[in-house]
Structures are given as structure tokens and as C-alpha cells.
Chimera marker file (.cmm) of the C-alpha trace (Angstrom):
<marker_set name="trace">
<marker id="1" x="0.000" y="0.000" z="0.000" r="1" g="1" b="0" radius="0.5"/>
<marker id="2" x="1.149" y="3.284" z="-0.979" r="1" g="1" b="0" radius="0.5"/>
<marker id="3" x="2.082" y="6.262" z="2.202" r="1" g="1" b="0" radius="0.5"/>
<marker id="4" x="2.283" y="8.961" z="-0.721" r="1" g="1" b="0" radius="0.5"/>
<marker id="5" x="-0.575" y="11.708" z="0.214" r="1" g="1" b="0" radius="0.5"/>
<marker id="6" x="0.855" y="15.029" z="-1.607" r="1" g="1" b="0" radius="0.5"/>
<marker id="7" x="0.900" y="15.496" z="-5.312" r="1" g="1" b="0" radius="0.5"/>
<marker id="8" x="4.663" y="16.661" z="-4.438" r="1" g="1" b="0" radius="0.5"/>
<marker id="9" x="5.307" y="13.638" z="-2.945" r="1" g="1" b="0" radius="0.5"/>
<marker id="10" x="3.888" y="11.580" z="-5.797" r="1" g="1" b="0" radius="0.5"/>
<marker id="11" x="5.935" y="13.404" z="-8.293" r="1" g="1" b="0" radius="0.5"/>
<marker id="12" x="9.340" y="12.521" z="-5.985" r="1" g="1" b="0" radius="0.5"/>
<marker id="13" x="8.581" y="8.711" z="-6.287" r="1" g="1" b="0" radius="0.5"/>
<marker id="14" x="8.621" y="8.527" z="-9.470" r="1" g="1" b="0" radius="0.5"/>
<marker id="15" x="5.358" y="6.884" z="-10.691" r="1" g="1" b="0" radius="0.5"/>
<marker id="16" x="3.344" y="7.307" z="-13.345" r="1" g="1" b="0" radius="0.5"/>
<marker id="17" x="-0.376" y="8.080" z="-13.339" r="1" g="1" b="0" radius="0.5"/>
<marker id="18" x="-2.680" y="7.414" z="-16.062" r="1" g="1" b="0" radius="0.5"/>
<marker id="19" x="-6.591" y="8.481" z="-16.371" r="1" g="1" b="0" radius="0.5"/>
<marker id="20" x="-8.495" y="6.221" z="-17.523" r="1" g="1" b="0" radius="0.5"/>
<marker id="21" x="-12.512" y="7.663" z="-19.358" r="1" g="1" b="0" radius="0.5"/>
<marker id="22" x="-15.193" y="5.581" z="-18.510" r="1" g="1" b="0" radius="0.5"/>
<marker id="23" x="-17.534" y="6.868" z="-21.160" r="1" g="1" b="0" radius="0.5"/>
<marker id="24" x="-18.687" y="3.805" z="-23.342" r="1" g="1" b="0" radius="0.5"/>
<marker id="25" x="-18.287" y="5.597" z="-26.490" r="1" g="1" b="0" radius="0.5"/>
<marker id="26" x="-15.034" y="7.445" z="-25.361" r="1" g="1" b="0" radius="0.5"/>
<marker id="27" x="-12.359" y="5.163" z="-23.470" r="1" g="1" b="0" radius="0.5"/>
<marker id="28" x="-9.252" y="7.235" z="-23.705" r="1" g="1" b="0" radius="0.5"/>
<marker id="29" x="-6.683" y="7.139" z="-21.463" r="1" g="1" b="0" radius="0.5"/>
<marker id="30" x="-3.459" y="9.439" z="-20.864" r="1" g="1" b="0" radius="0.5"/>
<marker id="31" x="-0.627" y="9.732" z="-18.927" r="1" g="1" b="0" radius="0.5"/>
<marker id="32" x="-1.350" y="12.375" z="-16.124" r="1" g="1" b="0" radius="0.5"/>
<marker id="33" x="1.049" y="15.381" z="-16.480" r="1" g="1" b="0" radius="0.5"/>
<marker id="34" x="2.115" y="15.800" z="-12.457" r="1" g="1" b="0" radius="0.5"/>
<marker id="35" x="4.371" y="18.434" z="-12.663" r="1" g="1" b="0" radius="0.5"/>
<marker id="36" x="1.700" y="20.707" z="-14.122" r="1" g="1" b="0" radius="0.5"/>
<marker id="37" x="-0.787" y="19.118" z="-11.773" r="1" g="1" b="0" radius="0.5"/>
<marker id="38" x="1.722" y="20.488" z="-8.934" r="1" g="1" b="0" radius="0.5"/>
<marker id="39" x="2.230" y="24.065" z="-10.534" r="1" g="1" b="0" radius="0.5"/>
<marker id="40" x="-2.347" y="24.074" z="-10.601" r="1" g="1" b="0" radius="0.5"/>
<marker id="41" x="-3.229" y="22.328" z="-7.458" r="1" g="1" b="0" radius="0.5"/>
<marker id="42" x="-0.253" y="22.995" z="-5.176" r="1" g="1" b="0" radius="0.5"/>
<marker id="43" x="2.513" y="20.800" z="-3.739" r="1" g="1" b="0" radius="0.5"/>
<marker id="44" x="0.826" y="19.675" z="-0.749" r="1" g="1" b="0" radius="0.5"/>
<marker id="45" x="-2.804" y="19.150" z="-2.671" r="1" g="1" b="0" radius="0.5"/>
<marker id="46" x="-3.336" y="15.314" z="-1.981" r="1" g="1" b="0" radius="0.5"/>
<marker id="47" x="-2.533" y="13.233" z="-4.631" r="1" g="1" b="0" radius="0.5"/>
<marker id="48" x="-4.971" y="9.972" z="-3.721" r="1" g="1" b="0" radius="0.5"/>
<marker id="49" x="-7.461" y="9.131" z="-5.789" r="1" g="1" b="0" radius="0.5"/>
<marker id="50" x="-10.532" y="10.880" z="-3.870" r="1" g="1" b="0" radius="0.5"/>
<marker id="51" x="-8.140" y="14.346" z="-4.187" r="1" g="1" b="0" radius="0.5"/>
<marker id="52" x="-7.611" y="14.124" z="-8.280" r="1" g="1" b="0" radius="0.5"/>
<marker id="53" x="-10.789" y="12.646" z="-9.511" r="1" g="1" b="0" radius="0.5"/>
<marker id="54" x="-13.169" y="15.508" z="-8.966" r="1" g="1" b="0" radius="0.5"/>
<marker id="55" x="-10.413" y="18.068" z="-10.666" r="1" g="1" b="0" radius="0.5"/>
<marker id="56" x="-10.156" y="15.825" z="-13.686" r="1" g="1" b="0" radius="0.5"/>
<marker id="57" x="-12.298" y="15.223" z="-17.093" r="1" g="1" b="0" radius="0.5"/>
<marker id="58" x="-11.737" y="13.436" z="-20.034" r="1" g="1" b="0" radius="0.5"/>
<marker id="59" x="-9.446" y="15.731" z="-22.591" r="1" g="1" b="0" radius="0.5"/>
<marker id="60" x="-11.140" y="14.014" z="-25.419" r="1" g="1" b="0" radius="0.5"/>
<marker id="61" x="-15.121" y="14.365" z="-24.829" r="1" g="1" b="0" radius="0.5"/>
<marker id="62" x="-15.453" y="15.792" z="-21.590" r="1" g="1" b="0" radius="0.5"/>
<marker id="63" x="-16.335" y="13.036" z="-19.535" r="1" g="1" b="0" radius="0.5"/>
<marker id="64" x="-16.037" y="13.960" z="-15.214" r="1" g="1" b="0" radius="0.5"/>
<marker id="65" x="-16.641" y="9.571" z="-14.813" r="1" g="1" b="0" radius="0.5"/>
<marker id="66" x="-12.632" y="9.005" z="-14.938" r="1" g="1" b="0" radius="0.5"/>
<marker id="67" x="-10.047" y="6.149" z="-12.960" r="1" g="1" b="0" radius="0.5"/>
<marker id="68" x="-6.794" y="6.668" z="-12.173" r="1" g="1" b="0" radius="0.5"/>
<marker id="69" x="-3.999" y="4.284" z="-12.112" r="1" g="1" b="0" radius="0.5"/>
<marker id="70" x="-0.878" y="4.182" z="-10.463" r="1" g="1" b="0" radius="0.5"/>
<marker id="71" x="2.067" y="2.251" z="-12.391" r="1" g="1" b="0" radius="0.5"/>
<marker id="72" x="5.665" y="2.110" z="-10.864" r="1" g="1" b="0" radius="0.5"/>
<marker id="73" x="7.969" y="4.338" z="-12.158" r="1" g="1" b="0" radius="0.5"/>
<marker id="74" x="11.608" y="4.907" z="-12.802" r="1" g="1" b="0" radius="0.5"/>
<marker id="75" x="13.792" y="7.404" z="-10.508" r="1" g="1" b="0" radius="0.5"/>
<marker id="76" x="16.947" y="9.178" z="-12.478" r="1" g="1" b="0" radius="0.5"/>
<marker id="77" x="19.146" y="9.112" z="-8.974" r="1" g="1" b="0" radius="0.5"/>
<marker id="78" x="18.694" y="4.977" z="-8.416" r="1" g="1" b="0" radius="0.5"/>
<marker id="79" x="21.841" y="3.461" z="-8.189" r="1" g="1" b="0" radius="0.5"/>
<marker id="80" x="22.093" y="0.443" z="-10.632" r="1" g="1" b="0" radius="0.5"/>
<marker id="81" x="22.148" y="-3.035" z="-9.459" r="1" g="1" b="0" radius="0.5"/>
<marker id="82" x="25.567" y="-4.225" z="-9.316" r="1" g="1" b="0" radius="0.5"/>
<marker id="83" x="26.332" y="-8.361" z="-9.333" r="1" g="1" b="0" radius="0.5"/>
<marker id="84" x="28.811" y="-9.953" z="-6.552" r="1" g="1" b="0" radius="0.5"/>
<marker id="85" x="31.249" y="-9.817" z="-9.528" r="1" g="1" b="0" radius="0.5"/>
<marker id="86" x="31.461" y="-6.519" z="-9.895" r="1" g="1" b="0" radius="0.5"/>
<marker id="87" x="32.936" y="-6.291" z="-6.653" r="1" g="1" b="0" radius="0.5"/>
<link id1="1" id2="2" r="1" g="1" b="0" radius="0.2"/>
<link id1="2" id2="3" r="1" g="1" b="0" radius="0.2"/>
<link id1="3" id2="4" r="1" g="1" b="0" radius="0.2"/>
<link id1="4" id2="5" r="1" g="1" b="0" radius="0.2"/>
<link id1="5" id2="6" r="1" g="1" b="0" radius="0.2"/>
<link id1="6" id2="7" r="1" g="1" b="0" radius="0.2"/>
<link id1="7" id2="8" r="1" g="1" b="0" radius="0.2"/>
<link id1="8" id2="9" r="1" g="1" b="0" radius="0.2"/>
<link id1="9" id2="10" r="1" g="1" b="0" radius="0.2"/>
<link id1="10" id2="11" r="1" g="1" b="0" radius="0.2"/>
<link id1="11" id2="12" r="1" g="1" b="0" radius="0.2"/>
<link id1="12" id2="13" r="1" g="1" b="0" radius="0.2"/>
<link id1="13" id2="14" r="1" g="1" b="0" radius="0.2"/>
<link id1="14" id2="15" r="1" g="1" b="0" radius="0.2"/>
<link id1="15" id2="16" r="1" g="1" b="0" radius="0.2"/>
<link id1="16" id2="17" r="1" g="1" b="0" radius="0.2"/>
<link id1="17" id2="18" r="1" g="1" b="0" radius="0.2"/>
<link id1="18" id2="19" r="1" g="1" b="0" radius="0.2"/>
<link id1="19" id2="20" r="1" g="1" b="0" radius="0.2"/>
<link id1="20" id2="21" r="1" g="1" b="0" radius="0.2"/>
<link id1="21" id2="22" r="1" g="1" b="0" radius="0.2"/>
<link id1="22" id2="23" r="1" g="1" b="0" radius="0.2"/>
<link id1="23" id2="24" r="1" g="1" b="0" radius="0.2"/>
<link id1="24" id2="25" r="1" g="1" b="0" radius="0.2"/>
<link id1="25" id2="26" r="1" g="1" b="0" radius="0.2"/>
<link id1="26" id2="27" r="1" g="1" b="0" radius="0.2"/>
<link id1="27" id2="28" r="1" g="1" b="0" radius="0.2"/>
<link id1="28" id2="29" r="1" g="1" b="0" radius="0.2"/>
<link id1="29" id2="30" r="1" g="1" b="0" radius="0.2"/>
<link id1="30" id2="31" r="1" g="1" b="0" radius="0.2"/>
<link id1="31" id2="32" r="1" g="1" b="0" radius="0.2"/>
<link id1="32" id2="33" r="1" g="1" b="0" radius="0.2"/>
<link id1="33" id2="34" r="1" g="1" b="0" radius="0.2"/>
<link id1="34" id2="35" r="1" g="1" b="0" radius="0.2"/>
<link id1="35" id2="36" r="1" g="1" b="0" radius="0.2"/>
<link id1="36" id2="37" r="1" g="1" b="0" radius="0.2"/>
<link id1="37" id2="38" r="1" g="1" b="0" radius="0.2"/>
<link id1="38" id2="39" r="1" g="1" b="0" radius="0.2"/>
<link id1="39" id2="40" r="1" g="1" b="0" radius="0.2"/>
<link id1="40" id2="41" r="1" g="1" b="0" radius="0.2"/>
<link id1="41" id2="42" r="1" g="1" b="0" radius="0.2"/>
<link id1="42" id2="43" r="1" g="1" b="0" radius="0.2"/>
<link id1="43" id2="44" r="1" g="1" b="0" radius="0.2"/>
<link id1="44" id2="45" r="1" g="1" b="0" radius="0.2"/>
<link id1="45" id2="46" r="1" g="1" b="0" radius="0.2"/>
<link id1="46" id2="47" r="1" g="1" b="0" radius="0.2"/>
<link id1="47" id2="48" r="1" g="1" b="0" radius="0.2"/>
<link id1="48" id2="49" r="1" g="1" b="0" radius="0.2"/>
<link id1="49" id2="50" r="1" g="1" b="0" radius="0.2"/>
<link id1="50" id2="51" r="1" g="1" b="0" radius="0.2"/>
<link id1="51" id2="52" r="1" g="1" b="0" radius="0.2"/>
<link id1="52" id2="53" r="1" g="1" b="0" radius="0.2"/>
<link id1="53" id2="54" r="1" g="1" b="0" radius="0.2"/>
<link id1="54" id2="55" r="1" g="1" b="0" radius="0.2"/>
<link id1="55" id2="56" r="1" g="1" b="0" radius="0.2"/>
<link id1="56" id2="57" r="1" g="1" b="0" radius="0.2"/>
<link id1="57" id2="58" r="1" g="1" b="0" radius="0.2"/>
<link id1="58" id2="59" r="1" g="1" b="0" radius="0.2"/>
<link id1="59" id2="60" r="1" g="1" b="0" radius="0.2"/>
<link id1="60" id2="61" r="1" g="1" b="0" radius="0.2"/>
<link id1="61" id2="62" r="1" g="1" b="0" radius="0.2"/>
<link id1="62" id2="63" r="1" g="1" b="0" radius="0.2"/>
<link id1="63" id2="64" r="1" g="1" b="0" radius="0.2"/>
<link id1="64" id2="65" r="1" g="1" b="0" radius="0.2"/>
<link id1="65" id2="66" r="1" g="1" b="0" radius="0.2"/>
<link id1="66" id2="67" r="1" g="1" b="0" radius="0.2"/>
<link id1="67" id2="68" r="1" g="1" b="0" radius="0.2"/>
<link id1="68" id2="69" r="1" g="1" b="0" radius="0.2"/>
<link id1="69" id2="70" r="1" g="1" b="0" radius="0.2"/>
<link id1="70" id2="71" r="1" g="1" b="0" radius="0.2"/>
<link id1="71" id2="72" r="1" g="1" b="0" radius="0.2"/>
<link id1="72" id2="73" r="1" g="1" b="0" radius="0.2"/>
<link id1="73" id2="74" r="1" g="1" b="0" radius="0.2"/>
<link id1="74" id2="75" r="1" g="1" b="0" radius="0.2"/>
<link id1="75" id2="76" r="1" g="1" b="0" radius="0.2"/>
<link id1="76" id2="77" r="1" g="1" b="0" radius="0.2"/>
<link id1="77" id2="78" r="1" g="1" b="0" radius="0.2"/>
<link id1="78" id2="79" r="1" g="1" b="0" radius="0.2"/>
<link id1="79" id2="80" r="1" g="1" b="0" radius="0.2"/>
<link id1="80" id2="81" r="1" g="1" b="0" radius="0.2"/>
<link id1="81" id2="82" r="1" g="1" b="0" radius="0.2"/>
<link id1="82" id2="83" r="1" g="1" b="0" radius="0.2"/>
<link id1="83" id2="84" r="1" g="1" b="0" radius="0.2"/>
<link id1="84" id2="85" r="1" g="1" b="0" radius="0.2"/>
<link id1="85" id2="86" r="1" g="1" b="0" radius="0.2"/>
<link id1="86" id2="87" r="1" g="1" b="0" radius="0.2"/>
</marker_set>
């Protein structure tokens, strides 16, 4: 289970979010763009799923009925994995 609860804090671990339309006839889906999320909302604006859904619509027709989903992302600063031979 995820402890991230800011937008800010989000952004720092590196995950992606994607929106998902649940309008039959629509069904798009985009990657969420955070960092402008942070620069409208506000670094501490929660960034669970109860906080973003009723400040999002569908870009394509409109739609408010949207899901969001949370896929693991990749931080720049990670040290790579190194094998006992490398040693």
C-alpha cells in the first residue's frame, strides 16, 4: 500500500499516473502530467485518488466519470544493481 498523500510527494517517487474515461463511447486514457498538476493544485494538494478525480475530465469528450492508475515508475538518482562480480 502506498504512504504517498501530496501530489509533491507523488511526483518525488517517481510513478506514473494514467486516467483512464469511462464513457462507453469514449475510453481514452493518458498519462497524467504531475508536474503541471503540482504548478495548478499545489505541492501539498493530496494526490490519492478521492483528491484528483473531482479536478479531472476526459481531454477528449469531456467526460467527469474518470479512474486513475498508479504504475511504478523509474527514478533518475537509483543506483544500478551491481552483481557480486562486480565487486
Amino acid at each position: 500500500m502506498s504512504t504517498t498523500t501530496t501530489i509533491q510527494e507523488f511526483i518525488d517517487s517517481g510513478d506514473k499516473l494514467r486516467v483512464y474515461c469511462h464513457a462507453s463511447h469514449c475510453n481514452h486514457h493518458a498519462e497524467l502530467d504531475m508536474l503541471m498538476l503540482r504548478d495548478k493544485l499545489g505541492p501539498d494538494h493530496g494526490a490519492m485518488h478521492d483528491d484528483l478525480v473531482p479536478k479531472l475530465k476526459c481531454s477528449k469528450c469531456g467526460g467527469k466519470k474518470v479512474g486513475l492508475i498508479r504504475s511504478p515508475g523509474t527514478k533518475e538518482y537509483r543506483r544500478p544493481m551491481h552483481s557480486p562480480r562486480d565487486r
